[in-house]
Every structure is written in C-alpha cells, then in structure tokens.
C-alpha positions as CSV (number, residue, x, y, z in Angstrom):
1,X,159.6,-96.4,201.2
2,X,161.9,-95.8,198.8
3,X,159.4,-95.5,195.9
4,X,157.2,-93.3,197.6
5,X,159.9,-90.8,198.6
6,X,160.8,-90.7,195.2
7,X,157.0,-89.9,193.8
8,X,156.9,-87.5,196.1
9,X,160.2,-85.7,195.2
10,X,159.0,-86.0,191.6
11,X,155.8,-84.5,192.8
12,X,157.1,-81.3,194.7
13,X,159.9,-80.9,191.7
14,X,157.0,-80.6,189.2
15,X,155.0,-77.8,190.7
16,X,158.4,-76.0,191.8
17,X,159.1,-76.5,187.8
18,X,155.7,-74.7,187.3
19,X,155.9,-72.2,189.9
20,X,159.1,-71.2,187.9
21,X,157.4,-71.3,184.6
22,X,154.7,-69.5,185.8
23,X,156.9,-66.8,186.9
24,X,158.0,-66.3,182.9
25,X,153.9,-65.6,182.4
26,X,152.7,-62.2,184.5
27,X,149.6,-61.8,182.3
28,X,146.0,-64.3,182.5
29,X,145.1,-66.5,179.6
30,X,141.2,-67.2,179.3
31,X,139.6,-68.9,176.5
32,X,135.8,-70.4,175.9
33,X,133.0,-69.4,174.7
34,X,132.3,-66.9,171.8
35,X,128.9,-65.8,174.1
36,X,130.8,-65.0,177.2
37,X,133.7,-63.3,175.4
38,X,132.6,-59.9,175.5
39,X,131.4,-60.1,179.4
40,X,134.9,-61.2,180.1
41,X,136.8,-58.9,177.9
42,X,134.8,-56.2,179.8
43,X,136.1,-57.6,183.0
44,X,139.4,-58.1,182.0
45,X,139.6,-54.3,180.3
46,X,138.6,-53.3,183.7
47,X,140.9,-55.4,186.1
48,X,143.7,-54.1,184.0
49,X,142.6,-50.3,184.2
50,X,142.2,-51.0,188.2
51,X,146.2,-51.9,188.2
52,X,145.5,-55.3,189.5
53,X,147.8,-56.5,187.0
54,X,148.2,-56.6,183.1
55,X,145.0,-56.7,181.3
56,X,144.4,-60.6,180.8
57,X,144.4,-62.3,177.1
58,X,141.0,-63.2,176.9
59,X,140.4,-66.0,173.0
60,X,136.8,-66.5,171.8
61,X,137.5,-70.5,171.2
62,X,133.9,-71.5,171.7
63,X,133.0,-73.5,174.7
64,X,133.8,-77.0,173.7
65,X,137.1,-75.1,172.2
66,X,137.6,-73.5,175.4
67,X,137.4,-77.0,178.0
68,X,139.8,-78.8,175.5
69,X,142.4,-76.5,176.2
70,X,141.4,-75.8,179.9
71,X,141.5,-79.4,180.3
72,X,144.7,-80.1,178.7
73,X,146.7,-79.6,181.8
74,X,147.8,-77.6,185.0
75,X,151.3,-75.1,183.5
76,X,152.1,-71.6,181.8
77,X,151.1,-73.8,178.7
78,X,147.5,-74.2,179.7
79,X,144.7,-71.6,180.1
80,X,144.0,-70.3,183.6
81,X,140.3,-69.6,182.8
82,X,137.8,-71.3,180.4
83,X,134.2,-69.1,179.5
84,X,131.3,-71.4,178.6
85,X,127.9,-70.9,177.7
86,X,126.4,-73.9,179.2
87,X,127.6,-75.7,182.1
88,X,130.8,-78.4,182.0
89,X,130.0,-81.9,180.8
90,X,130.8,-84.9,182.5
91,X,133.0,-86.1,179.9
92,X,134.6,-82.6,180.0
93,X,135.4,-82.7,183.8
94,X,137.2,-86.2,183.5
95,X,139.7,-85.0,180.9
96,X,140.5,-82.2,183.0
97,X,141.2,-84.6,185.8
98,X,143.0,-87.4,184.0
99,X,145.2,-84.3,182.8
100,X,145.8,-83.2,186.7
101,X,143.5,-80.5,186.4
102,X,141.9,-81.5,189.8
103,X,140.1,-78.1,191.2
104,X,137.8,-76.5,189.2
105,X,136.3,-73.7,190.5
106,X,132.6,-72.9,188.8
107,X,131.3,-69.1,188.8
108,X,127.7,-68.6,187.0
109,X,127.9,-64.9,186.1
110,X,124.6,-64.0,184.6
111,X,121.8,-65.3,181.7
112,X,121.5,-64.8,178.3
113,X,118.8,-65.7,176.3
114,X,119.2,-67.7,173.3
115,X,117.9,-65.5,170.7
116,X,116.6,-66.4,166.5
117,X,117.0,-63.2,165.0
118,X,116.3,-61.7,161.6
119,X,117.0,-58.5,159.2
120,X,115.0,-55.5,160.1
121,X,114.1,-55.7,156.8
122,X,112.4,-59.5,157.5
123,X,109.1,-59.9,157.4
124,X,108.1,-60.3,161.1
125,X,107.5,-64.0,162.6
126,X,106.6,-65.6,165.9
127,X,108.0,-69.1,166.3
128,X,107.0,-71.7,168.4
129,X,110.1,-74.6,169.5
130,X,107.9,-77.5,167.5
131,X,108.2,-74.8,164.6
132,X,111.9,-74.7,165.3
133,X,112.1,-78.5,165.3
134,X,110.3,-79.0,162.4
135,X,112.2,-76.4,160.4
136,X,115.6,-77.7,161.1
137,X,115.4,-81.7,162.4
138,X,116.9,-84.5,160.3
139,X,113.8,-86.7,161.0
140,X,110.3,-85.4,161.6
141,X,106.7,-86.9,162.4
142,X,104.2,-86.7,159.3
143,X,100.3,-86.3,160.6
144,X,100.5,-90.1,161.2
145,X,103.5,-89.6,163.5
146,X,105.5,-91.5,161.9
147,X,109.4,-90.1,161.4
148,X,110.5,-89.1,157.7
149,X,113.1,-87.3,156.3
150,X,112.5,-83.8,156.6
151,X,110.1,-82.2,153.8
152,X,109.8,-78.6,154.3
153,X,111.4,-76.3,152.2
154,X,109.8,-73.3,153.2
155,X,108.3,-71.8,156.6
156,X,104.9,-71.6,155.3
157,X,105.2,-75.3,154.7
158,X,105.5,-75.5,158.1
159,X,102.2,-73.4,158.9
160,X,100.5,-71.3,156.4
161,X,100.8,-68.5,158.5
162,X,104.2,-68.3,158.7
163,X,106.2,-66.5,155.5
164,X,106.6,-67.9,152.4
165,X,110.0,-68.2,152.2
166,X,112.8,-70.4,152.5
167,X,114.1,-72.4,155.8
168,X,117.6,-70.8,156.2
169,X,119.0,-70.3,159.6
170,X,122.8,-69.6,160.1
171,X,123.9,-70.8,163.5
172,X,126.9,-72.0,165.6
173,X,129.4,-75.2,164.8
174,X,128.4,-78.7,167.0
175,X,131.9,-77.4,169.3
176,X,130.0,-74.2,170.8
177,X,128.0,-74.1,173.7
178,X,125.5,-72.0,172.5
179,X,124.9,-74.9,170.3
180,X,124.7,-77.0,172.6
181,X,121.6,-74.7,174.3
182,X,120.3,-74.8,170.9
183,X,119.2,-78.5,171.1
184,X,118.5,-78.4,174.5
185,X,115.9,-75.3,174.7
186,X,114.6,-75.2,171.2
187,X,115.2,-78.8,169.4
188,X,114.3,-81.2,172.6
189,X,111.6,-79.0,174.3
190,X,110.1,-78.7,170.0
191,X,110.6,-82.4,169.8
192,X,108.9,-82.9,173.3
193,X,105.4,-81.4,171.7
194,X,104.8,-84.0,169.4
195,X,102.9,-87.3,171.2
196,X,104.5,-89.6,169.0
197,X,107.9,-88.4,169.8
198,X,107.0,-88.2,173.5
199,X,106.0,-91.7,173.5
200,X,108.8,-92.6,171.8
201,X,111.3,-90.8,174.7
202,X,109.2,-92.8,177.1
203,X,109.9,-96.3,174.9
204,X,113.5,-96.0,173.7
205,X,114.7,-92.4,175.5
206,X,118.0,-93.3,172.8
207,X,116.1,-92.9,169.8
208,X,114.2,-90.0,171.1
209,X,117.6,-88.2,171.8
210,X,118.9,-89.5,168.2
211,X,116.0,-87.5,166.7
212,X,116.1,-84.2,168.4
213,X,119.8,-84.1,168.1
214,X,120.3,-84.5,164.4
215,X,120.2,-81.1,162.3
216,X,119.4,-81.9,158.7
217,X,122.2,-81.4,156.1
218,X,120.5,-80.0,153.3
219,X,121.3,-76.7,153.6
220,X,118.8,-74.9,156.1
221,X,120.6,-75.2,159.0
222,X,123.9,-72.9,157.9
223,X,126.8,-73.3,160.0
224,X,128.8,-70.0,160.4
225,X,131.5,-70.5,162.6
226,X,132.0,-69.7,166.6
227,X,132.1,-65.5,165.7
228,X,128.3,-64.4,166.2
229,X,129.2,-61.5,164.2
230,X,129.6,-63.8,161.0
231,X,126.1,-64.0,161.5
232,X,124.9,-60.5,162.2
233,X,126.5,-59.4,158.7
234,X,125.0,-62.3,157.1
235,X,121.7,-61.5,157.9
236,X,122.3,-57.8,157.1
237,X,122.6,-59.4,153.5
238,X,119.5,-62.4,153.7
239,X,116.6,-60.1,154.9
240,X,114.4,-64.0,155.0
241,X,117.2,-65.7,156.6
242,X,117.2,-66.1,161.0
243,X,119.9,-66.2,162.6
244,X,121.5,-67.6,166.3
245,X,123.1,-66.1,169.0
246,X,123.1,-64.1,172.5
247,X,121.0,-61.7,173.7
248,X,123.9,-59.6,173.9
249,X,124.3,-59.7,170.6
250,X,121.0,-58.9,169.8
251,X,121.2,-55.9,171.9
252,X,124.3,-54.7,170.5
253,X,122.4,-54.9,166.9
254,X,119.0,-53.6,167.4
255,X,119.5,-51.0,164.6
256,X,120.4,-53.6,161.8
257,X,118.0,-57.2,163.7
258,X,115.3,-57.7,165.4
259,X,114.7,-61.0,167.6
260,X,111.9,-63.1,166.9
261,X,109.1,-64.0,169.4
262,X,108.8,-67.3,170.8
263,X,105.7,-68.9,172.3
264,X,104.7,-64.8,171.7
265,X,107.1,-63.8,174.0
266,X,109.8,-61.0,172.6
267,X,113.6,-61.8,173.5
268,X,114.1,-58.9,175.7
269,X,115.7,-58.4,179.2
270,X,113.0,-58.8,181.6
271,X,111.1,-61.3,179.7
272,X,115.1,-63.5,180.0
273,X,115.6,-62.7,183.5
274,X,111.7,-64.0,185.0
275,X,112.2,-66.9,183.0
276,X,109.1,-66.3,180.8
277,X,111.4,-66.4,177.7
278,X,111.9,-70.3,177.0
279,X,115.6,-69.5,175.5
280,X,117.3,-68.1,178.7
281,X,120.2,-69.9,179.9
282,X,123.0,-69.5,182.8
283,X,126.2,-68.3,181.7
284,X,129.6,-69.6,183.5
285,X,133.3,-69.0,184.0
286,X,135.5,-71.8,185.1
287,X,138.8,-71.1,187.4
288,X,141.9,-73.6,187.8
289,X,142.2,-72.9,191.5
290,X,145.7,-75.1,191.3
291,X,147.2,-71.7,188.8
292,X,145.8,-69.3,191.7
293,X,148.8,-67.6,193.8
294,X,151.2,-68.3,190.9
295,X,149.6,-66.8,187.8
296,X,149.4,-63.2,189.0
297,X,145.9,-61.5,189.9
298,X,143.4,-64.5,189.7
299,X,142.3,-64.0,193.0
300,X,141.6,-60.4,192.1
301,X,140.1,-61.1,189.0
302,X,137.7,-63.3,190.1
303,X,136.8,-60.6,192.8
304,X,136.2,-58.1,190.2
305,X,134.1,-60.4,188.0
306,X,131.5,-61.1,190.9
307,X,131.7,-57.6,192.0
308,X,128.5,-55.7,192.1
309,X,130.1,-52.9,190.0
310,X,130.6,-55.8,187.1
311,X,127.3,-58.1,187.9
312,X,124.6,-56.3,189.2
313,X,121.5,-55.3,187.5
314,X,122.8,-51.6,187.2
315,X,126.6,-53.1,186.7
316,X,128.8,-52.5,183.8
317,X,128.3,-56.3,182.0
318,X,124.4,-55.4,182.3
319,X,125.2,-52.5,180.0
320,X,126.6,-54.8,177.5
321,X,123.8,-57.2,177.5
322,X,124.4,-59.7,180.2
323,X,121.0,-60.4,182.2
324,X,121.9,-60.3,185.8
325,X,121.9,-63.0,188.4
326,X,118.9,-62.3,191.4
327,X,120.4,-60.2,194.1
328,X,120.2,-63.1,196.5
329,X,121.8,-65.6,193.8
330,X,124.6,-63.1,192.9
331,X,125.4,-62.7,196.2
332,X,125.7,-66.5,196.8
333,X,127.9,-66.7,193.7
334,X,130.4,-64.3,195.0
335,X,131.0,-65.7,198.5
336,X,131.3,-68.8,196.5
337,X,133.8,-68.1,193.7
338,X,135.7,-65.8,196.3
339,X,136.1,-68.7,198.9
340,X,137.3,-70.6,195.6
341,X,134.7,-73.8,196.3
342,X,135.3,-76.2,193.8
343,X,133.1,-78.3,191.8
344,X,132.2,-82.0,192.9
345,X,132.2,-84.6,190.7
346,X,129.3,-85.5,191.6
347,X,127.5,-82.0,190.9
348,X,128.5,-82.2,187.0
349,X,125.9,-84.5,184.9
C-alpha cells in the first residue's frame, strides 16, 4: 500500500512539476516536416493575428527529425506538435510511448503530390516510376532479369527517347518523410513493373524490399538537405538536373521549374486531388493531447487548422499549394481532431 501511495504521489508531483514548467512557456513549439512547414506557418501566422495567443514557433526538422523530438517526452522541453509528410511509423509511436508520450492525436490536413521537377530551361521529359527506378536504384534487372549494379549513366540509356544527358536528381536526406514517399510511390511501385522483381517480392518479399530501397551512391541521386529550397536554386543552376519535392513547392516556383509528367500525367492540382497523379500523398499533423490545457491555445490551434477558412478547397493553405481534403473527409477530420481522438496502436503499421 505503501509503495503504491508513494508512485502515485510521485506521479501527481511530476505533472504539477510540468503544469508549473509549462506555465514559464505561453508560446507553441511545432517541429516536423520541411513539406508541411509552410501550411503550418500559415496557420500559426494566422492563430497569432486572431489573438488566440502568441504566434507559435513552428522548425522545419524534417519528419523523422520532427517524431524524434516529439517523441522524446511529455514537458516545456519537448515539442507540442510534430508536422509529417507521411504517416507515423510503428517504431516511431513506441518511442513516444516508452518516453510517456501516451496520446497522440493524428490530424491529416490535405495532399500533396510528390513532384520531379526541372529548370524551365530543361528539355521537357515524361517519366514513368520503372524509369525512376531504373535511374536511381542500387541494383537493377538486365533484359535477362537478373539484378546488377546499376549501369546507366544517362537518361537516354534508360530509353532512347528520353534526353541525352546525365542521371542527376537532387532530393531529400533518408530522415525526411518526403523521402520516405519517395520509395514508396516512385521506387517500389517502379520496382513492382519489372516481372523478375515481382516474382522475386512474391519469393523472398525481404530481398524485394532490399532492392527498391537502396539509392545508388555514385552520384546521381544528390542529397540536398531537408530545405526544398536548396533544391529549387540548384536546379535554377543544372537546367538537365530533376529535382524532389512538394507540389507546393512546385507551385510556388512555376516561373523558374516546371514539374515533369508521370505515366503522362502533369503534377497539377486536380490531377493530385482525383488521385490520377501516382505521386499524391496525405499530409498530417500530430498533437500531444497530454500538453493540451497547459500549453496555451492548442485547443484553438487545432480548431483553426481544420477550419474551413484554413482547409477548404477555396481556404487560405489551398492558396499556398496544399490540395484539399474531400468536403466529406475534411469534415470528418475536424470533428475528429476537435474531439481530440487519439491514435490506436493498433491503427499505426
């Protein structure tokens, strides 16, 4: 009896301790993904003009960045918010639990579509995902299907009809989500349209994962940090060079890129938001509901985020590139995230 009174004691002087600590922080701390980042500095501009409370710090981590510190604990030390550009990983979700972080509240906010981009300047290409694949896998299949280290050098080794000039593509670091996409929507789905490779994900699934996961190191896969706008500048310079990011991105730099065509189908926003674009993805915040009520305005925050003012097809994050939810998807996300629903453990793969 003793022993339990004194856990619990312990446990009621901790939160009082952070309740106190808390107090010392009036502002919002969010962190995440480099994709998300202007969506939420948009928000966050606009819950502090509202006088909801003091504009919230919002730090372009990238998403794996972004869950490490979310994760790291429940305090004023910790972040309150985390933005992502893919969902939370199973892995991810433990670490936030065997750090006490135990109510995680998830909010999809919109889609982007993961865009290859060039200069304007670029001679104009369609890609297909096996093209993709091919380009920038470690191992690919030679016409007998058998896996070799990669060969090509340029894009026309690839297909004659693509331009005769060097495989360089400047994209995110292995910590950001929109990396993360990257294998998923381009690299797997690529690696899926080769039968030897699909057999071999039927055989030994492992060794299929192995292969589509593995960017070759020679060079033609550039990494260029978790800012997208490294890359926008850099392909200002490198007219044959692609580049990957956002949609919003894209959008934001339509006088200086131009996005390239996959499967013949244009990056643009009614293309992402049907779902006939094969690079669209959902796009998520992540709440510590155990901060809410002591770090000032989260509630409200939240409430402007999923607003239809902020979300909506005519809202103020469409006008900076974010694809909006369906109408009866958006509205399903807000009752949600207002009723602060947290995620099962069992919903995160």
């Amino acid at each position: 009896m003793t022993n339990k009174f004194l856990a619990l004691t312990a446990a009621v002087a901790a939160l009082s301790c952070f309740a106190n600590a808390a107090s010392a922080r009036d502002q919002i701390r969010i962190v995440g993904s480099s994709t998300v980042y202007p969506f939420t500095t948009a928000v966050a501009e606009q819950f502090g003009k509202s006088g909801s409370g003091k504009t919230p710090v919002v730090e372009s981590t990238g998403t794996g960045g972004g869950f490490k510190l979310f994760c790291g604990g429940v305090g004023v030390d910790h972040p309150d918010f985390s933005n992502a550009s893919r969902a939370i990983k199973k892995g991810e979700f433990e670490l936030c639990e065997k750090n006490g972080v135990k109510d995680i509240v998830e909010i999809k906010v919109g889609i982007d579509g993961l865009t290859i981009a060039q200069s304007k300047a670029g001679a104009k290409a369609s890609l297909t995902r096996m093209q993709v694949f091919q380009a920038l896998a470690e191992m690919v299949p030679d016409k007998d299907g058998k896996l070799v280290a990669n060969p090509y050098k340029n894009w026309s080794d690839i297909d004659a009809a693509l331009p005769n000039v060097k495989i360089e593509v400047l994209g995110p670091p292995p910590t950001s989500g929109t990396r993360d996409s990257f294998h998923e929507l381009f690299m797997e789905k690529g690696a899926e349209g080769f039968e030897s490779l699909k057999e071999l994900k039927k055989t030994d699934s492992k060794a299929f994962d192995k292969v589509w996961k593995s960017i070759r190191k020679d060079g033609a896969y550039v990494e260029a940090g978790e800012n997208d706008n490294v890359i926008v500048q850099k392909l200002e310079a490198n007219k044959d060079a692609y580049g990957i990011f956002g949609y919003s991105f894209l959008e934001e730099n339509t006088a200086k890129l131009k996005g390239v065509a996959i499967e013949g189908v244009e990056p643009e926003y009614d293309a992402i938001s049907s779902g006939k674009y094969k690079g669209a993805r959902p796009l998520f915040i992540y709440a510590k509901k155990q901060h809410v009520g002591v770090i000032p305005g989260m509630d409200k925050f939240i409430a402007e985020y999923v607003s239809d003012k902020a979300m909506s097809k005519d809202g103020y994050l469409a006008r900076k590139g974010l694809v909006a939810l369906p109408a009866d998807e958006a509205k399903k996300v807000a009752e949600t995230a207002t009723a602060m629903k947290t995620l099962a453990a069992d919903a995160v793969k």
